[in-house]
C-alpha positions in Angstrom: 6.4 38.1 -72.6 8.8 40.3 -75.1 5.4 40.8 -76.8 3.5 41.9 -73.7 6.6 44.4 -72.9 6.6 45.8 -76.0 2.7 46.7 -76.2 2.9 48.0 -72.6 5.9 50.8 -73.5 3.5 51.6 -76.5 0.4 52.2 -74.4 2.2 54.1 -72.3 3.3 57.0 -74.9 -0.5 57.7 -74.3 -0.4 60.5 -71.3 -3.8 58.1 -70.6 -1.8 55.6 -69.2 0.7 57.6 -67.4 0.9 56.3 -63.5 -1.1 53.0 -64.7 0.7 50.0 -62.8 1.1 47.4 -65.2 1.6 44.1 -64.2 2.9 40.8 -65.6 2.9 37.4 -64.6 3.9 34.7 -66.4 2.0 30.8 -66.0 1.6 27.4 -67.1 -1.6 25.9 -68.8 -4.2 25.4 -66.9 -4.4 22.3 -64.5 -7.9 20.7 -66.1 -10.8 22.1 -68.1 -13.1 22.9 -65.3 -10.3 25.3 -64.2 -9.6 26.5 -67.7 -13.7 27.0 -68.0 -14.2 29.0 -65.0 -11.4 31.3 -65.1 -9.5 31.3 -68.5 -9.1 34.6 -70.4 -10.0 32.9 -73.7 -10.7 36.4 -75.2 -10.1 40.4 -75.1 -12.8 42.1 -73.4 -13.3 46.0 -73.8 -15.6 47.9 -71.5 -16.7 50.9 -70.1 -17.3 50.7 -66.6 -18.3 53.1 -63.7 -16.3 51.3 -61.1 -14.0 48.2 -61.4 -15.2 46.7 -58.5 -18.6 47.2 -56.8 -17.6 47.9 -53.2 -21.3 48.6 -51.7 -24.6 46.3 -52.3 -26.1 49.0 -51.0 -26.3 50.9 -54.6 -28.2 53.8 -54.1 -25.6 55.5 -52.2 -22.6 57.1 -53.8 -19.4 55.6 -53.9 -16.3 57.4 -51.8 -13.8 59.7 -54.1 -10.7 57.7 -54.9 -9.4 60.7 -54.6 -9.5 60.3 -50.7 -7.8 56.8 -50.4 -5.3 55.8 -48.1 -1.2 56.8 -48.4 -0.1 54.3 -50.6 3.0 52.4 -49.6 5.5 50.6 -51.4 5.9 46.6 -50.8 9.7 47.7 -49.1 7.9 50.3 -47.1 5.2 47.8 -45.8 7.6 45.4 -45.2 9.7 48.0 -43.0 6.4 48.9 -41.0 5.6 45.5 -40.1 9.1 44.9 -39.4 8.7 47.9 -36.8 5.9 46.3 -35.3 2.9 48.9 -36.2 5.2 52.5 -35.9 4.2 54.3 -38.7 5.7 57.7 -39.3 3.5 60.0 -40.9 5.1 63.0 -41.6 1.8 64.7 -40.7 1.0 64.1 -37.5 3.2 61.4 -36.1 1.7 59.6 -32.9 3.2 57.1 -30.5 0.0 56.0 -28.9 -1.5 54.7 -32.0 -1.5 50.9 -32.7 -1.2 49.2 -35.8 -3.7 47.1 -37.0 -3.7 44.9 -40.2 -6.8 44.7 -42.0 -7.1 42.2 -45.2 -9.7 43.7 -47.4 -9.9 40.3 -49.3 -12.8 37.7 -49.4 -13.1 34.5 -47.1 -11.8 31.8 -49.8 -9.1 34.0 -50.4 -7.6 34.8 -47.1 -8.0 31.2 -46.2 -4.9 30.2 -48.1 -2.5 33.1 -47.4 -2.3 36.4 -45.4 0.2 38.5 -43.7 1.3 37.8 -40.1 3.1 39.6 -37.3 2.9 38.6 -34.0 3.0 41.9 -33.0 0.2 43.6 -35.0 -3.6 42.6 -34.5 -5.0 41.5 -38.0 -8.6 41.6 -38.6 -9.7 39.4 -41.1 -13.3 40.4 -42.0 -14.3 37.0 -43.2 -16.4 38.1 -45.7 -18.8 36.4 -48.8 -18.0 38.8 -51.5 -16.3 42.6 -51.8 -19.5 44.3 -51.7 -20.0 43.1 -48.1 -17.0 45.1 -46.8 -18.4 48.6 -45.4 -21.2 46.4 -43.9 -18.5 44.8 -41.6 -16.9 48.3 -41.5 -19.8 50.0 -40.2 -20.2 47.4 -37.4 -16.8 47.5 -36.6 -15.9 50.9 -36.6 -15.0 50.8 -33.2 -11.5 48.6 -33.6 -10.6 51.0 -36.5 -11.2 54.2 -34.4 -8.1 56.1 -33.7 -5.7 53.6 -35.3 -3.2 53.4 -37.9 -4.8 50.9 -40.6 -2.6 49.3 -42.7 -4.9 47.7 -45.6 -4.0 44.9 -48.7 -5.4 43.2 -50.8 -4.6 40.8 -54.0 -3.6 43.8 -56.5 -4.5 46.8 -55.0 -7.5 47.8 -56.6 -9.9 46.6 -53.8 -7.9 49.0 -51.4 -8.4 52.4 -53.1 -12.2 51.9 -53.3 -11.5 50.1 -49.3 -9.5 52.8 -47.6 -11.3 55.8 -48.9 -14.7 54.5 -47.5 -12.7 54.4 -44.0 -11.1 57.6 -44.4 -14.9 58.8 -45.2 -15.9 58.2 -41.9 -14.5 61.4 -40.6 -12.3 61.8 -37.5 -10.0 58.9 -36.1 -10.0 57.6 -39.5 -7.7 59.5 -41.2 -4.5 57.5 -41.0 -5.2 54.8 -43.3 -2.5 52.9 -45.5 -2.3 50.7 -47.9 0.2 48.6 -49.7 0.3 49.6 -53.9 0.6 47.0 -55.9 -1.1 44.4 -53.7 0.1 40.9 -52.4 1.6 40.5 -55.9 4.0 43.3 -56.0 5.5 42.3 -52.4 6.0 38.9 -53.1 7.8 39.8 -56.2 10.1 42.3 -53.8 10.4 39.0 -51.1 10.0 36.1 -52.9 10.7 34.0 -49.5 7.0 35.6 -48.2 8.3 37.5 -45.8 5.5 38.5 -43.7 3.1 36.8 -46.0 2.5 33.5 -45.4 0.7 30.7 -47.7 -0.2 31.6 -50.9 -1.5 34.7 -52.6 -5.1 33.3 -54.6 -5.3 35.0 -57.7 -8.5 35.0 -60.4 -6.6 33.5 -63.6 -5.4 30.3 -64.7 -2.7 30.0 -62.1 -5.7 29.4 -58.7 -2.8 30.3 -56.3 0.7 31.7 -55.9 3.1 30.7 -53.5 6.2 31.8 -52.3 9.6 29.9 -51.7 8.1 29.0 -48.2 6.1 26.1 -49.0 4.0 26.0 -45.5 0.4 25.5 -46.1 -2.1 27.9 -44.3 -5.2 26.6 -45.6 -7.3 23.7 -44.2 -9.7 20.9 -45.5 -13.3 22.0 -44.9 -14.4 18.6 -43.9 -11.2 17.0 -41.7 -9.5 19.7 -40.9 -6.2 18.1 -42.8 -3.2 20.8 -44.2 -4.9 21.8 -47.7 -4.5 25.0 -50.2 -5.4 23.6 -53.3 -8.6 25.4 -55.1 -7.6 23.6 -58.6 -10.6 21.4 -58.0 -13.1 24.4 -57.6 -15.3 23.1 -55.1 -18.2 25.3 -54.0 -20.9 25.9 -51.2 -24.2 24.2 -52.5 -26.1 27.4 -50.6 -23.6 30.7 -51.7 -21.2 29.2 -54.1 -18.3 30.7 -52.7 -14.7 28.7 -53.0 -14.8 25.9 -50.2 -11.0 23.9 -49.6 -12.2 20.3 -49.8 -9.3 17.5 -49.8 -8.9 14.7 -52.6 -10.3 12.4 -50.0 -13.3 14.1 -48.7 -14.3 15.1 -52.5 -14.8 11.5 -53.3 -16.6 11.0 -49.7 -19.2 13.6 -50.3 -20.0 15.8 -53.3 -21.4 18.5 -51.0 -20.3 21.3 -49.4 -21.4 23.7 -46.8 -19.3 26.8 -46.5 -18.3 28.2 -42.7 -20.4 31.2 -43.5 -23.7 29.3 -44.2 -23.1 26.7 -41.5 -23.1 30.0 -39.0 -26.8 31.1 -40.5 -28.2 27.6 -39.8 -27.8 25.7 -43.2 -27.0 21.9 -42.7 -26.2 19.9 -45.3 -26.8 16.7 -43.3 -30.9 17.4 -44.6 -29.8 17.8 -47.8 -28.5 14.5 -47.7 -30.9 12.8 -46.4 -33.5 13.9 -48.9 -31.5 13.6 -52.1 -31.8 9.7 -51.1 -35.7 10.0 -50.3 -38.3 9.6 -52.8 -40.8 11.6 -51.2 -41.6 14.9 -52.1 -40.9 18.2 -49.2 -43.7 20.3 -47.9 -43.7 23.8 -49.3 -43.8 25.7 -45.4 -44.5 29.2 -45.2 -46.6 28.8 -48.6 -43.4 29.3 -50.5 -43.1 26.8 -54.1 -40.4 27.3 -56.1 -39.6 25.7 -59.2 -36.0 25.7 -61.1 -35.3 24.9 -64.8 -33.8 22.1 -63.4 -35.8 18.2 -62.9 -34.0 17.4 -59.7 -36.3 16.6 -56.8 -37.4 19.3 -53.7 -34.7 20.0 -51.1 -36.3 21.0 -47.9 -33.0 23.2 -46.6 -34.0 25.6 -49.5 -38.1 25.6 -48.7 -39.9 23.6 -51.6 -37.4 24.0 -54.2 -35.9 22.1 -57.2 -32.8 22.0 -57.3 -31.0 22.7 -59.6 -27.1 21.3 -60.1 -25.4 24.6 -59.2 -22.3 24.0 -60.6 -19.1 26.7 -60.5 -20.1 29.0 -63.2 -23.8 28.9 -62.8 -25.9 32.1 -61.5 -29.0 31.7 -59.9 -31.7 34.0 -61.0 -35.0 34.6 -59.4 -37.8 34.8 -62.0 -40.9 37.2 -61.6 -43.6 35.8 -63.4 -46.0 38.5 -65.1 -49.9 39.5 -63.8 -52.4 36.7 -64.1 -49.6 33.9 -64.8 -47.9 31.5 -62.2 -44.5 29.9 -61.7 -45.3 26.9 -63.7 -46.8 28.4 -66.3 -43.9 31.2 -66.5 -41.3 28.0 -66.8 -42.9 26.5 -69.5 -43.0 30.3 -71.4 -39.4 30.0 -70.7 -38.4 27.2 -71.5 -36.4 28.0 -74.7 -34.6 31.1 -72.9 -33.9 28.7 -69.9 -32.3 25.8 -72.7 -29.9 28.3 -74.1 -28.7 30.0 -70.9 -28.1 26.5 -69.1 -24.3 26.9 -69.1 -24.8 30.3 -67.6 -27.8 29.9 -65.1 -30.2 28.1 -62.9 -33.6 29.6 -63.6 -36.3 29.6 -60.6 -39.7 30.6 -60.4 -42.0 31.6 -57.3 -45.5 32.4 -57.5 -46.3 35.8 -56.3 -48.1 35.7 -53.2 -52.0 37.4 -54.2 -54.3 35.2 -55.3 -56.4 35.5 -58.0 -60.1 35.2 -58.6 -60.9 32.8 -62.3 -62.8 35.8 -64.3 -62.9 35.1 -67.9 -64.1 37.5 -70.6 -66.9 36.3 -72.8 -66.6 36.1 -76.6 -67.5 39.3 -78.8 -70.5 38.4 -81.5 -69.7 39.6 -85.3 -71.4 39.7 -88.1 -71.1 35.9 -89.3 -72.2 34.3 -85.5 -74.3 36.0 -82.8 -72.9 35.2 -79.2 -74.4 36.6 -76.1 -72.7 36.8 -72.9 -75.2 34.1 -71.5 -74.2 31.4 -74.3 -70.7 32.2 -74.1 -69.0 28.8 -72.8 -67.4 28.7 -69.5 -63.7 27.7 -69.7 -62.5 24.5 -68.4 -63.6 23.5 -64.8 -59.7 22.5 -64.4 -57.3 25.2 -64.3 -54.1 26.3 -62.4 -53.9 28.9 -60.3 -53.4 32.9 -61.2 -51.1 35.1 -59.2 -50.5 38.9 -59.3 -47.4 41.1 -57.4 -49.6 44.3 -57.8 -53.3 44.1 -57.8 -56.3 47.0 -58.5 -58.0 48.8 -55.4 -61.0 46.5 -55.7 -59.5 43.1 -55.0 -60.9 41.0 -52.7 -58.6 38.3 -53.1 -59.7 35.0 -54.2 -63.3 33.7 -54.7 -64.3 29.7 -53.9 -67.0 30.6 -56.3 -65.4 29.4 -59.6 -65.4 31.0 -62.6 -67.0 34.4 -63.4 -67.7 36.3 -66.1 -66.1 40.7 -66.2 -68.6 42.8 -65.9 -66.5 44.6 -68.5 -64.3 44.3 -71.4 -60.6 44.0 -70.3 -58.6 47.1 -70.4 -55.1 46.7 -71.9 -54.1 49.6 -69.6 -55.3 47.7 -66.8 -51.7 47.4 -65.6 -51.7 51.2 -64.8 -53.9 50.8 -62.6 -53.0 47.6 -60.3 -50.6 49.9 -57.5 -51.9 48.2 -54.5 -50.0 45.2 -52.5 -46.4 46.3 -52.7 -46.3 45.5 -48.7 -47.6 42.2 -49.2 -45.5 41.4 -52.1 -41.9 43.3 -50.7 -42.6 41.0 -47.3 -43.4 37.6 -49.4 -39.5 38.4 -51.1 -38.0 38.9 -48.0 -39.0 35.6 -47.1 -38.2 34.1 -50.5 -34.6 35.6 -50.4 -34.0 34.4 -46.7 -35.5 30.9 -47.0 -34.4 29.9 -50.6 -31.6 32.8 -51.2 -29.3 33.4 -52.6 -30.0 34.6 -55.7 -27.2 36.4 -58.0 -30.2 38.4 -60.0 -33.9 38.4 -60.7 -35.5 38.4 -63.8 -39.3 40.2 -64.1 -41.5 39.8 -67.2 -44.3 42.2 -67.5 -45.9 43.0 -63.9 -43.3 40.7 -62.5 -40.5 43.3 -64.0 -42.4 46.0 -62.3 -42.0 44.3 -59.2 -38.3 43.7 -59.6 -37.9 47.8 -60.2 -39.7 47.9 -57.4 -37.2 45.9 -55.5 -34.6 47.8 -56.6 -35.5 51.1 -55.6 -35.9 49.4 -52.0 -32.3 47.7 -52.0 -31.4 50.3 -49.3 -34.2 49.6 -47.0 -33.6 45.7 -47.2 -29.9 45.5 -46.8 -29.3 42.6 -45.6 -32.5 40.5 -46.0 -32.6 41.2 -50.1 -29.4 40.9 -51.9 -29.1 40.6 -55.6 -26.2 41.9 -58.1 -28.1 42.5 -61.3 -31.6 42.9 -62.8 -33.0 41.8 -65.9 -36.2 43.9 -66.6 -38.3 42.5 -69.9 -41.5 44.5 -71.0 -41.3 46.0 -67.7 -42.9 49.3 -66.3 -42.7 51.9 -63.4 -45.5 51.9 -61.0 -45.4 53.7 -58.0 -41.9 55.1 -58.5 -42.7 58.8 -58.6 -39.9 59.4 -56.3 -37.0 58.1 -58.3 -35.4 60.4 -60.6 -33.8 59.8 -63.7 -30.6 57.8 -63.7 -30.8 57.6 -59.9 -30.9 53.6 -59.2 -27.4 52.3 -59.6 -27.6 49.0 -60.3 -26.7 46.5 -63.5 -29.9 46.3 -65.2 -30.7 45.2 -68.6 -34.2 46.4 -70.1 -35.6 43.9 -73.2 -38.6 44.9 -74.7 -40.6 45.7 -78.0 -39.9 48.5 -80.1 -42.3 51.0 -81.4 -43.3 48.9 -84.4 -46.3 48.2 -82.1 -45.6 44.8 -81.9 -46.0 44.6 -77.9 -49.5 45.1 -77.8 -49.5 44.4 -73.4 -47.1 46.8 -72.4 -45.8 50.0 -74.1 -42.8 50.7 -75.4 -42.9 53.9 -74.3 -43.4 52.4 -70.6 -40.7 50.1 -71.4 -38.5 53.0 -71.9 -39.5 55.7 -69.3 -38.7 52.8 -66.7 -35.0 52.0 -68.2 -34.4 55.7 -67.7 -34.8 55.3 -64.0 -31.4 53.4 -63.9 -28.4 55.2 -63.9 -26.6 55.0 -67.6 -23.4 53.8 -66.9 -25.0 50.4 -65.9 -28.0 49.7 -68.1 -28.3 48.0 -71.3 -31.0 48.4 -73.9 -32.1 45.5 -75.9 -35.3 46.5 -78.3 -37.1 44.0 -81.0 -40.0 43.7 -83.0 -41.7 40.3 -81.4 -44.4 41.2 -79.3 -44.9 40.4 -75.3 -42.4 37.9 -75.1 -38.4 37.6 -74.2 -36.8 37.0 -77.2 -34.6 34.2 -78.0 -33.3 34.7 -81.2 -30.0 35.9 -82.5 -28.7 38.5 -82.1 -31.0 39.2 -79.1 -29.9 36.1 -76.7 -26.2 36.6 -77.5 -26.7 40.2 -75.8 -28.3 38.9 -73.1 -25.6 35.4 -72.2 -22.9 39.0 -72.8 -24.6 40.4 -70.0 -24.7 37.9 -67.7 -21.1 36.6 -68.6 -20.0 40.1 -66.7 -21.4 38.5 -63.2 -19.9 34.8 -63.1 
């Protein structure tokens, strides 16, 4: 700790640092190794970052100005307005008629264990999955902030500034908006009895939770309803993966969970249950198959899939399988990337939704053997099934009639021309995403990549029935994105593909490139090699990408 005080006084001689709010907590080692795994600072990390927290998943729109965030107030000051039951003074424009209203700016899981309480203020607890879902629930409940005093907190903070100035954004009868500086933490270090917090304060380190010197317990076991705050155990929602509170005693009862938030949309793990004991295979409704990296058998509750065990630390990534490829066949392509990122991700794959004709192109005669097109062999009567996301203006869709032969030579730069059945394929995710969601990213290879731009460029228009946090782009190209700009989609992405050695003879690199420069700097990576159409496993390539998706667990 002398250590930590020492470095601190000497980072602040750095006019940098001046007004920074440094904060120190001392703990013990972590209660088990699953703790330690999840969330244990094993390392310094060192980046550049737009924003420290991603307030909107809406990220085509432009975050507020800090600049515009609510009055901060001190943990003594905040104590003192709650104390005065909601009569804030701003020197201003002082009101009598205005009530106070608590607002926790915190996630579900979190607020579950611990939050302020005043019988004499209305708190709103959003009851929300992640940050990101907070101006959603502002927007729809703009109408109990209206003309209020707002009074905001959150764990540290930092979730606040972002918080308050997207209230104060919204114009009149949202300007007097406070919040406490320094978070949960700061006032329970001013009132270590709680004072108006009550339970504890959950925190993202090795420590799960901090209480105070009250020891009541707010929190609740998700399955009998029994007194319980502990989070040590890190059990999760089989659907979302958020936090659940699960006693000692149910835990060895059942070993899943569903969270409050997915029960209300429907989910029942009940059918899960029941089919992880059955040795029958689902039915794939709604012509959706999914297949994960995984060799557990098909849940029907997620439509056709295979489950994967979706432990604590594991994102789930939708993969986008290239043009003239399928889900199977884009699993078995993957299978080394899939082996190396299994302690960081469940892979699944979906078969686009158009169909494709079996056309085959005949072999070319040279000088040694003479082969015309009607003595080329066939291929194999027996052959899976071709899928594209984008197809040319003169498909048909499939043909019954078996193979056929082109009536021309292939064209590499046939991609460039396959723009048509974006509706069909933008529709076909929805449904994915809602039936089988949710997914933390998406990964598209070659057309598939194009499709998951695509998708990106359209996160505004599917709020809410397409989520995802990051994208992972590889030999990937724009196609009917004449309307995005440079730099204009704001959204993690990370862009792998060939370098101009010519080794990618599919996809340009060139193409490759034009389409990276679509996403904003600040949040793009760049990986090039020299290996061809493929998504390179080898060092130093994979350690980039496990680096990149380390930031979203």
């Amino acid at each position: 700790m002398s250590a930590l005080e020492k470095h601190i006084e000497a980072v602040k001689s750095n006019s940098l640092f001046e007004g920074t709010d440094f904060k120190l907590a001392s703990c013990h080692q972590p209660l088990n190794d699953k703790v330690a795994r999840e969330c244990g600072f094993t390392s310094l990390s060192v980046r550049i970052v737009k924003e420290l927290v991603t307030l909107s998943s809406n990220l085509l729109l432009k975050s507020p100005e800090i600049s515009n965030a609510g009055r901060h107030l001190s943990a003594v000051e905040f104590h003192s307005v709650l104390q005065d039951a909601g009569k804030i003074q701003d020197k201003s424009n002082s009101s009598s008629d205005r009530r106070l209203i608590l607002l926790d700016a915190r996630n579900l899981y979190e607020t579950r264990i611990g939050k302020f309480q005043n019988v004499n203020v209305k708190t709103l607890d959003p009851q929300i999955r992640q940050y990101s879902d907070l101006p959603s629930w502002i927007d729809d409940n703009s109408e109990q902030l209206r003309g209020n005093s707002i009074l905001m907190y959150c764990t540290g903070g930092i979730r606040c500034e972002m918080a308050s100035a997207y209230i104060k954004s919204k114009g009149v009868g949202f300007e007097n908006v406070f919040q406490l500086y320094g978070g949960i933490q700061r006032y329970l270090e001013q009132f270590p009895d709680g004072g108006f917090f009550k339970g504890k304060n959950f925190v993202f380190d090795h420590r799960v939770s901090v209480g105070s010197l009250d020891s009541d317990v707010l929190g609740t076991c998700l399955l009998c309803g029994s007194s319980y705050d502990d989070y040590s155990s890190r059990c999760r929602c089989r659907y979302c993966r958020m936090l659940v509170l699960v006693c000692d005693g149910c835990q060895k009862k059942s070993p899943s969970y569903i969270c409050e938030l997915c029960k209300r949309s429907g989910k029942c793990v009940d059918s899960v249950s029941e089919m992880e004991d059955d040795n029958s295979e689902a039915s794939e409704p709604a012509g959706i198959k999914l297949v994960s990296n995984s060799n557990q058998r098909k849940i029907p509750s997620s439509p056709a899939l295979v489950n994967g065990s979706r432990t604590s630390k594991r994102l789930r990534i939708l993969c986008l399988h290239g043009f003239r490829q399928n889900a199977s066949g884009f699993k078995g392509r993957s299978g080394s990337l899939a082996k190396k990122l299994k302690a960081l991700a469940d892979l699944v794959f979906v078969n686009a939704p158009h169909e494709l004709p079996f056309i085959y192109q005949p072999c070319l005669a040279d000088q040694h053997n003479s082969i015309s097109p009607s003595q080329d062999p066939c291929p194999p009567k027996v052959c899976s099934k071709k899928f594209a996301w984008l197809v040319g203006s003169d498909y048909q869709g499939k043909s019954d009639a078996g193979w056929t032969m082109a009536d021309v030579p292939f064209d590499l730069l046939q991609y460039q021309q396959q723009t048509e059945g974006i509706d069909v394929s933008l529709a076909f995710l929805r449904t994915v995403f809602s039936q089988a969601g949710p997914f933390d990213g998406i990964l598209g290879f070659s057309q598939g990549a194009a499709m998951a731009a695509l998708l990106c460029g359209q996160l505004g228009k599917l709020k809410g029935d397409v989520d995802f946090r990051f994208v992972i782009l590889c030999s990937g190209f724009a196609i009917n994105m004449e309307g995005f700009q440079q730099g204009s989609i704001n959204l993690p992405s990370l862009h792998i593909f060939g370098n101009d050695k010519g080794r990618d003879r599919q996809i340009n690199s060139q193409a490759s490139r034009q389409l990276a420069s679509l996403f904003e700097d600040g949040c793009s990576e760049i990986i090039e090699h020299d290996l061809g159409h493929i998504i390179p496993t080898q060092s130093p390539h994979i350690e980039r990408i496990k680096n990149f998706l380390q930031r979203f667990l």
